[in-house]
Phi, psi and omega in degrees: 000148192203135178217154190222124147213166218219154151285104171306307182326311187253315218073032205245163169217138159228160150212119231265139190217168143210186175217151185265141167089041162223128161234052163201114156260138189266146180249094182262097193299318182312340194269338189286307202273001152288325176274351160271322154272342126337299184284327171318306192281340194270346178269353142328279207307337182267328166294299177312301174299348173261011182245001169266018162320114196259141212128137180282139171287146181266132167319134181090327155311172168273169188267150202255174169262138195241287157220036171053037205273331220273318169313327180269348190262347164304118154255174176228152173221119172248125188301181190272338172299331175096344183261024132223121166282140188225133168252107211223171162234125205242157160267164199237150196309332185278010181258091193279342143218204189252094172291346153318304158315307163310302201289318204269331205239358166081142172246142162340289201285024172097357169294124194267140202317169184220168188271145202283114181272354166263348171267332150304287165318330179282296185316334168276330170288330206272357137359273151286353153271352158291323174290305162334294185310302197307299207290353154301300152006255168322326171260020175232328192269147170226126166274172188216000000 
C-alpha cells in the first residue's frame, strides 16, 4: 500500500510505502540516499536554470542574473541518515545580506515580490523525483 502527500506550505514530497505478508524486511539504505542526491540535484539543476536568465526581472517573474551570486547559492543537503534532502538557497559570503528573502517576501521600500523558482522547480520535478523514490525502493527493499 502507498500513500504520497505533499506540504503546499514547504514544498516537499513524501512517500510513505509498506508491503503486506512479510514479516521482515531487509534494507539498503546506499540506494535511497543515491536516489535522493540524484532527484536533489535535477531539482537544483531546474532552480538554477529559471534563475539563469540574463535580463532585469518584472514583479511576478522569476529573478534574473545580474551576477549569479544568487545562482550559485542553490545547494542540495542531504542528510547524514540519508532520509532527507533540502534544495535551498543559502547564504554565501558574497552576499551581504540574504537576498533570496528580499526576491520571495519583497521589502517596505517597494521592491515587489518575484516569482518563487524553487517551487516551480520542485512542481516540475516532481514526478520524477517520486519515481526515482519509488524504484530506490523497489531495489533496496528485499522481503522476507
Amino acid at each position: 500500500m502507498e500513500r504520497e502527500s505533499h506540504s503546499a506550505n514547504l514544498g516537499g514530497v513524501e512517500v510513505h510505502a509498506t508491503l503486506e505478508g512479510h514479516s521482515r524486511i531487509d534494507f539498503d539504505k546506499r540506494a535511497i540516499k543515491k536516489a535522493l542526491r540524484k532527484a536533489g540535484g535535477d531539482i537544483r539543476k531546474a532552480a538554477r536554470r529559471l534563475v539563469a536568465r540574463r535580463a532585469v526581472s518584472s514583479p511576478g517573474d522569476f529573478p534574473g542574473r545580474d551576477s549569479g551570486v544568487l545562482l550559485r547559492s542553490i545547494k542540495l543537503k542531504v542528510s547524514s541518515g540519508g532520509f532527507w534532502a533540502k534544495v535551498e538557497p543559502q547564504k554565501t559570503p558574497e552576499m551581504k545580506s540574504f537576498y533570496p528573502a528580499f526576491l520571495f517576501y519583497g521589502t517596505r521600500r517597494g521592491m515587489a515580490k518575484r516569482g518563487n523558482y524553487m517551487i516551480s522547480a520542485l512542481d516540475t520535478q516532481r514526478e520524477n523525483v517520486r519515481k526515482q523514490i519509488r524504484d530506490a525502493l523497489k531495489h533496496s527493499l528485499v522481503p522476507r
